[in-house]
C-alpha positions in Angstrom: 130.8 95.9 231.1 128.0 95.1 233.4 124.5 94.8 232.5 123.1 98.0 233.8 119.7 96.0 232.9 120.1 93.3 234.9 117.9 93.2 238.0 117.2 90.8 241.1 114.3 90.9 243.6 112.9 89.6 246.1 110.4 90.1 248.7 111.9 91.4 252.3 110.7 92.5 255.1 107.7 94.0 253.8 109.2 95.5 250.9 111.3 94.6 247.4 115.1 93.9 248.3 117.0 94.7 244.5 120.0 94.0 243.1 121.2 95.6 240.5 124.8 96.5 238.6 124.3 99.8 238.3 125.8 101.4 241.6 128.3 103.7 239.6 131.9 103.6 240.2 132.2 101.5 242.8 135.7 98.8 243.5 136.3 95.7 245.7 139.8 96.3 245.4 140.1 99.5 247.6 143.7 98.3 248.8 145.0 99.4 245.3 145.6 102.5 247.1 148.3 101.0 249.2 149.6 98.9 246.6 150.6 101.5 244.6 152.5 103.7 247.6 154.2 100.5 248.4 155.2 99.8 245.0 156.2 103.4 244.7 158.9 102.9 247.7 160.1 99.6 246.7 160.9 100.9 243.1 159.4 96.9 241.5 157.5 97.6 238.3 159.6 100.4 237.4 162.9 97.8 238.0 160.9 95.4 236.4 159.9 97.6 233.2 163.4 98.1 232.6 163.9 95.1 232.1 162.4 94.7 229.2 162.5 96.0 225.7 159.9 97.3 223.8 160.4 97.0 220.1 156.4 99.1 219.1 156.1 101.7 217.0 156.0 104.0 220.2 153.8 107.0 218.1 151.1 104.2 218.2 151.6 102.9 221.8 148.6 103.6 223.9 149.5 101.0 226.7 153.0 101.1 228.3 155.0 98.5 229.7 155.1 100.0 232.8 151.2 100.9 232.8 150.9 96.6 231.7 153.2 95.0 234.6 152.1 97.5 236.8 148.0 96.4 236.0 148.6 92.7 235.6 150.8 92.4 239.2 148.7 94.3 240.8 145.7 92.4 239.4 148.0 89.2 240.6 148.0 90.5 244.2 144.3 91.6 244.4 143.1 87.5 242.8 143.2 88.5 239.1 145.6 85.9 238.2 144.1 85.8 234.7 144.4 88.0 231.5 140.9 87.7 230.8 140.2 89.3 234.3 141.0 92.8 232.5 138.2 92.2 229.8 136.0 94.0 232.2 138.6 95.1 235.2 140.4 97.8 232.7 137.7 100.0 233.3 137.5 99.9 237.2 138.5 103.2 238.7 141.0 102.1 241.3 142.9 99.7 238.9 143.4 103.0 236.6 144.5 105.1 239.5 147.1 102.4 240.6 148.7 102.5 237.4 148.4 106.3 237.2 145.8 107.5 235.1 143.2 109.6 236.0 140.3 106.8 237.8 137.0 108.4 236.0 138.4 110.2 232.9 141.5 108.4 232.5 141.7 105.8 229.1 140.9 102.5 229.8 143.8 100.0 230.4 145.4 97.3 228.1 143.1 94.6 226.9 143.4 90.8 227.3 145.0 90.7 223.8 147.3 93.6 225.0 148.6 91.4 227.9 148.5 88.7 225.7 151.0 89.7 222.9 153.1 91.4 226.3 153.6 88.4 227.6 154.7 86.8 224.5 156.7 88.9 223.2 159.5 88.7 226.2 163.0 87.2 224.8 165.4 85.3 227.3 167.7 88.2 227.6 164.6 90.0 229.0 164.0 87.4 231.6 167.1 87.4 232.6 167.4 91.2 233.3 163.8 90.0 235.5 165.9 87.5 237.3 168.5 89.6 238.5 166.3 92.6 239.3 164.8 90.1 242.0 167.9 89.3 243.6 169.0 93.4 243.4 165.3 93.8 245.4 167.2 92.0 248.3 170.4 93.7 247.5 169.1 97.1 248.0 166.3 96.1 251.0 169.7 95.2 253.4 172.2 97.7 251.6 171.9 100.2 254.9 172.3 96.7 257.2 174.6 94.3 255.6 173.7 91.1 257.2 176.2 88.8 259.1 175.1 85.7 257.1 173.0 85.3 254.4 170.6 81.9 253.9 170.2 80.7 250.7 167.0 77.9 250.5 166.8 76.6 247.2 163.6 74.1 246.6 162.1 72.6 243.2 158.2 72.7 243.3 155.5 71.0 241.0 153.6 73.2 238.7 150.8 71.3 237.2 149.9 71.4 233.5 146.7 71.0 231.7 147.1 71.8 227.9 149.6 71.5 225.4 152.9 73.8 227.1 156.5 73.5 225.4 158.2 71.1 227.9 155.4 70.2 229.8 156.1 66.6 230.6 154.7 64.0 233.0 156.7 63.4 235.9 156.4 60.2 237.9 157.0 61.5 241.6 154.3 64.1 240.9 152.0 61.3 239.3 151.0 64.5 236.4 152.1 66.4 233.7 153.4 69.7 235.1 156.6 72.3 235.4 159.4 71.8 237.5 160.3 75.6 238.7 163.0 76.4 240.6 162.6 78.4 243.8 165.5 80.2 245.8 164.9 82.2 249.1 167.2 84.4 251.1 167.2 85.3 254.4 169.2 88.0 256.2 170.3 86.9 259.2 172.5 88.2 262.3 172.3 91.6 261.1 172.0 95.1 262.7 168.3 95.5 264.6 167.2 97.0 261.6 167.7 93.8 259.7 166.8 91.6 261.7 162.9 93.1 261.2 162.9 92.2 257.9 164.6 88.3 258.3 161.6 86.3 256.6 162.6 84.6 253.6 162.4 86.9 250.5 161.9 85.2 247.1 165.4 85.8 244.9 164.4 83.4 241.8 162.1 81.8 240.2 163.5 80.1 237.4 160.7 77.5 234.9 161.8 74.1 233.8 160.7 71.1 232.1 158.4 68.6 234.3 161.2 66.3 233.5 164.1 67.0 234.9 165.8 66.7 238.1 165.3 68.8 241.1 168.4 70.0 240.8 168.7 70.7 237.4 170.6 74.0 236.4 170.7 74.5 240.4 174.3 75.5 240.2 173.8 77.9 237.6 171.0 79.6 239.2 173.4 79.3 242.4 176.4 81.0 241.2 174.3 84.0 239.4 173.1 85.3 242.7 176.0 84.5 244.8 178.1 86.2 242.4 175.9 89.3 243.3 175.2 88.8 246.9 179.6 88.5 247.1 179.3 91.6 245.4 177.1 93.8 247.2 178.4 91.9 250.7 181.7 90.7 250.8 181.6 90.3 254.6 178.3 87.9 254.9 179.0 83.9 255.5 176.4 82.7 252.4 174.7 79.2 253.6 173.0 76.9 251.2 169.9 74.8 252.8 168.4 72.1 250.3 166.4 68.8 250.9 167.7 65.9 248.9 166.8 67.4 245.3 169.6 68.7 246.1 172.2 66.1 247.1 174.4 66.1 244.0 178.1 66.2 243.8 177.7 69.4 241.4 176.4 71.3 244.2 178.3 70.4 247.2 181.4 70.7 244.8 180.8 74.4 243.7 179.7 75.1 247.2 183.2 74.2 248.1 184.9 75.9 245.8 182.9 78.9 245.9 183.3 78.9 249.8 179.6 78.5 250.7 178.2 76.6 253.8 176.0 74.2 252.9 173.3 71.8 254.9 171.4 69.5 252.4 169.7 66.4 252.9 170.7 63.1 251.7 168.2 60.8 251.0 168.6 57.2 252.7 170.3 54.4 251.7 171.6 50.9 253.2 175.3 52.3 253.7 173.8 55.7 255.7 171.4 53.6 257.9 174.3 50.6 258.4 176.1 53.5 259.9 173.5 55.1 261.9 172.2 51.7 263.2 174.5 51.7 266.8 172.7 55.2 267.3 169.5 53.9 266.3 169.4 50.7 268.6 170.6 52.6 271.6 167.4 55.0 270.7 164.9 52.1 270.5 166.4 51.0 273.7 165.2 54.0 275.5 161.8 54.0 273.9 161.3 49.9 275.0 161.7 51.5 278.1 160.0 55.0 278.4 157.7 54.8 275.5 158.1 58.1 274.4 159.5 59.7 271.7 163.6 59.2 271.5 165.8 61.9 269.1 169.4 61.0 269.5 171.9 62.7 267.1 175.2 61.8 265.7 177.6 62.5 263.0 180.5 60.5 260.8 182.0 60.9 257.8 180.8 59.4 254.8 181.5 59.5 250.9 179.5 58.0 248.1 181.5 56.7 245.0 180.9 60.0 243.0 182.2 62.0 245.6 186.2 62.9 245.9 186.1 62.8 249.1 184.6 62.3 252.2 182.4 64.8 253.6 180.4 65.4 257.2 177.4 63.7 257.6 174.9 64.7 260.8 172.2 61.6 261.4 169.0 62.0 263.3 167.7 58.9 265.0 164.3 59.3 266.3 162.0 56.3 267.6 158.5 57.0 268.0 155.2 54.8 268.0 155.5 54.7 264.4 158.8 52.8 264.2 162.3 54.5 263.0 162.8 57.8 261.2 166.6 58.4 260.7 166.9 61.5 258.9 170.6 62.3 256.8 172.0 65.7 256.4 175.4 66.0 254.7 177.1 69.5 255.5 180.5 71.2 255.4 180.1 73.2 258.4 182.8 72.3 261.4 181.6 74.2 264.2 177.8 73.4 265.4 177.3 70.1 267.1 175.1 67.4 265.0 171.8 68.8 266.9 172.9 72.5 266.2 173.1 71.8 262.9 170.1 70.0 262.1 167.5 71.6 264.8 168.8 75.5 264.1 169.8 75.2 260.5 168.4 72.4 258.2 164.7 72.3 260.0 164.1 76.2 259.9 163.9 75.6 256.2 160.4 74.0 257.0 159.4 78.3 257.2 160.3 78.3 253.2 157.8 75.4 252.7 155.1 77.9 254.1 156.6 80.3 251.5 156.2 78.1 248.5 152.7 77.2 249.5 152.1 81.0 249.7 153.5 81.5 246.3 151.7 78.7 244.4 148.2 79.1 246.6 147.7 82.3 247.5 149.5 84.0 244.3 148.3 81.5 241.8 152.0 81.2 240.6 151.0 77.7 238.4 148.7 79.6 236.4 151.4 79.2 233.7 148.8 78.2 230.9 150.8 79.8 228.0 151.6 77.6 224.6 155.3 79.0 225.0 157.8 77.9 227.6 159.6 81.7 227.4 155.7 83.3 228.2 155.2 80.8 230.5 158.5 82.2 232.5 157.6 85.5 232.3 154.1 84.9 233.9 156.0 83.1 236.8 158.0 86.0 237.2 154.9 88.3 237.3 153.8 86.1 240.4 157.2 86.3 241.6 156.7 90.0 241.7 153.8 89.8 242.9 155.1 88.1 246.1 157.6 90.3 246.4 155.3 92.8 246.5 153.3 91.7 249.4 156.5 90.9 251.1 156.9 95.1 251.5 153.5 95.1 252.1 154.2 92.8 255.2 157.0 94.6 256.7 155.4 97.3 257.0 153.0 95.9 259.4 156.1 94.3 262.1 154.1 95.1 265.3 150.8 94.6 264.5 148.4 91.9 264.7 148.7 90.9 260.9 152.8 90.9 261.1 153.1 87.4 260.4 150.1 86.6 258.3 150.3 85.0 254.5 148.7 86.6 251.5 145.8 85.5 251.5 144.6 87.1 254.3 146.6 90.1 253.9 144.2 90.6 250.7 141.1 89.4 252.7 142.0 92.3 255.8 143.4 95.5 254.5 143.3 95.2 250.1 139.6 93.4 249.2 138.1 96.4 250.9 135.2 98.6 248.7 135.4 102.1 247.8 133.7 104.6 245.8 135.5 106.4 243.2 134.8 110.4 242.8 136.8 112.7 240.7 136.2 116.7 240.4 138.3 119.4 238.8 140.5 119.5 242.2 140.5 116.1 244.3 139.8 112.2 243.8 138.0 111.2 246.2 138.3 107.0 247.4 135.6 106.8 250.1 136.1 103.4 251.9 133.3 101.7 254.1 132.6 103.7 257.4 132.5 100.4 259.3 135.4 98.7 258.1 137.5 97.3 261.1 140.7 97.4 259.8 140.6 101.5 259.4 143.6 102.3 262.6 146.1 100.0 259.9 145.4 101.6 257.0 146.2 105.1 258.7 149.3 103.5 260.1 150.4 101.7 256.7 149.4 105.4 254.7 151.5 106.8 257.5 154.8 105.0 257.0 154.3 105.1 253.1 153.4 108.7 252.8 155.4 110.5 256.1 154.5 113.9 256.7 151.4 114.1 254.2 148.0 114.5 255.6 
């Protein structure tokens, strides 16, 4: 708790400026408000809750599982990525509303040590209930709209490590000891109007792994899971698989195949890709010697590696600038789109999942995996997952505005970091938000949508 004692002054203007803790029940997290309608509509904690088992003596429970995932992702969302956040936020009146107790009178919420044993005492089989409840998130978002084609953009991402984790390792293109998480994407794409809104890349997995394996370790198994569903829910949708060179491996491009996925992945180079590229790549220098400007020429041929059965279709980008040659590979079983199509429309769009990622691990704090066990550390990056996919509704309910297209971070920053004061009498709580805040016509708009018909 705060120091009620604890005081600051200084002179000002002729008088004593002050500063004190002792303001009452006061919050910097007024967007909790909104969190918990949108959570509300999406359905996530309460998915996400039962998911997992809870094995307490439930005449001594005082702390839900719901009431825990519900205060630690929304803790996630608002910058709380730690445990020991809740030492002093499980009294704040807003976080207690959020989760549904009453903000002034209410019982406190869980405890560091409460989140603590939570997040250790997950199994697998609960994380893997988690894992699929992401990928029925997207199922149910597009069930009214089933999209035309679905994009699948599956990427491996450094988590770095600073303690003594089960399976942390050092891994030598990261130059640290870290995780190796796997991160999968889908996009609905082609769809009905309705769809189309919503087409930004919406997290499907998030699946932990030693810092020392291969990017594409356990890719196809991670693969087939959601496919499997996504077949399922929409047998009519083309599924496309986008990958950088992590995941060139004849395990993938061979289940793609025989699962009937498209597939555009790149390969990384070698001298038997660039001897075949090279007649494209003179004839590009050529035309820079002479212009001096940048030169992209495209190509295709077909091209097999000695672990491969059999050839396969590989687009080549040969591009000349001032910096020399930068011949990019992508390998593909699409027939249709010519070599630019393919590698302008499809393969570089996955550049947008990059900005995902960076969302994910910077603005959500996703690494923060600082557990002793591997199984609590995949559970934590599943809260962050969550949490993601929770600003994710948050965002699309904004299409048309000014903030439509902005990242977490300053979706927190505009419209959740906002103060309030907390009142509760016998008949109304009261969350009285700054009279000059600027964001105020949003925040009737977003309570609008979320709450339609209620004034």
């Amino acid at each position: 708790m705060a120091d009620s004692r604890w005081r600051f002054e200084i002179p000002f203007a002729g008088k004593r400026l002050t500063t004190t803790f002792d303001g009452g029940h006061l919050s910097s997290d007024g967007g909790l408000v909104l969190l918990q309608r949108v959570d509300e509509q999406l359905g996530l904690t309460a998915r996400l809750a039962q998911c997992l088992r809870d094995e307490r003596d439930q005449n001594l429970v005082e702390q839900s599982v719901l009431d825990l995932l519900r205060q630690r992702i929304f803790g996630i969302v608002c910058g709380y990525e730690d445990c020991n956040d809740f030492d002093t936020l499980r009294t704040d009146a807003l976080f207690k509303l959020a989760v549904g107790r009453q903000p002034l009178t209410g019982a406190d919420l869980g405890s560091q040590p409460t989140l603590s044993r939570l997040e250790n005492a997950v199994g697998p089989k609960d994380l893997l209930r988690m894992s699929a409840a992401l990928v029925e998130m997207f199922v149910e978002g597009h069930h009214g709209a089933p999209p035309q084609r679905i994009i699948l953009d599956a990427d491996a991402t450094d988590d770095p490590t600073h303690g003594q984790q089960e399976f942390e390792f050092y891994h030598g293109y990261y130059d640290h000891h870290c995780y190796l998480p796997l991160l999968v994407y889908a996009t609905a794409d082609g769809g009905e109007p309705a769809c189309l809104e919503r087409s930004e890349q919406e997290l499907v997995a998030a699946v932990l792994r030693p810092g020392n394996v291969h990017a594409g370790h356990r890719a196809v198994a991670v693969l087939r899971r959601i496919v499997e569903r996504l077949r399922a829910a929409f047998p009519d949708s083309e599924i496309l698989l986008r990958g950088d060179a992590g995941l060139a491996l004849p395990a993938v491009y061979d289940y793609c195949e025989g699962a009937g996925l498209s597939y555009v992945i790149s390969l990384a180079k070698n001298s038997r890709l660039l001897a075949q590229a090279e007649p494209l790549l003179r004839e590009a220098e050529a035309i820079y010697a002479e212009t001096g400007e940048k030169v992209r020429h495209f190509g295709e041929f077909t091209y097999a590696a000695d672990s491969w059965p059999h050839p396969r279709r590989v687009v080549v980008k040969a591009e000349v600038t001032g910096q020399g040659e930068n011949p990019r590979f992508v390998v593909t079983n699409l027939e249709g789109p010519d070599a630019e199509a393919i590698y302008d429309e499809l393969y570089t769009k996955r550049g947008d999942v990059e900005n995902r990622i960076k969302e994910l691990k910077n603005d959500l704090a996703s690494g923060r995996t600082s557990c002793h066990k591997f199984l609590a550390n995949q559970f934590r990056l599943l809260l962050h997952a969550a949490a993601f996919v929770l600003m994710q509704g948050l965002r699309r309910l904004l299409a048309g505005t000014e903030v439509a297209a902005a990242q977490a971070a300053t979706l927190r920053v505009k419209l959740l970091k906002v103060a309030a004061r907390v009142r509760q009498t016998w008949r109304r709580i009261w969350v009285q938000l700054p009279t000059s805040y600027p964001y105020q016509r949003l925040w009737e708009m977003l309570l609008g949508k979320l709450s339609p018909g209620v004034t």
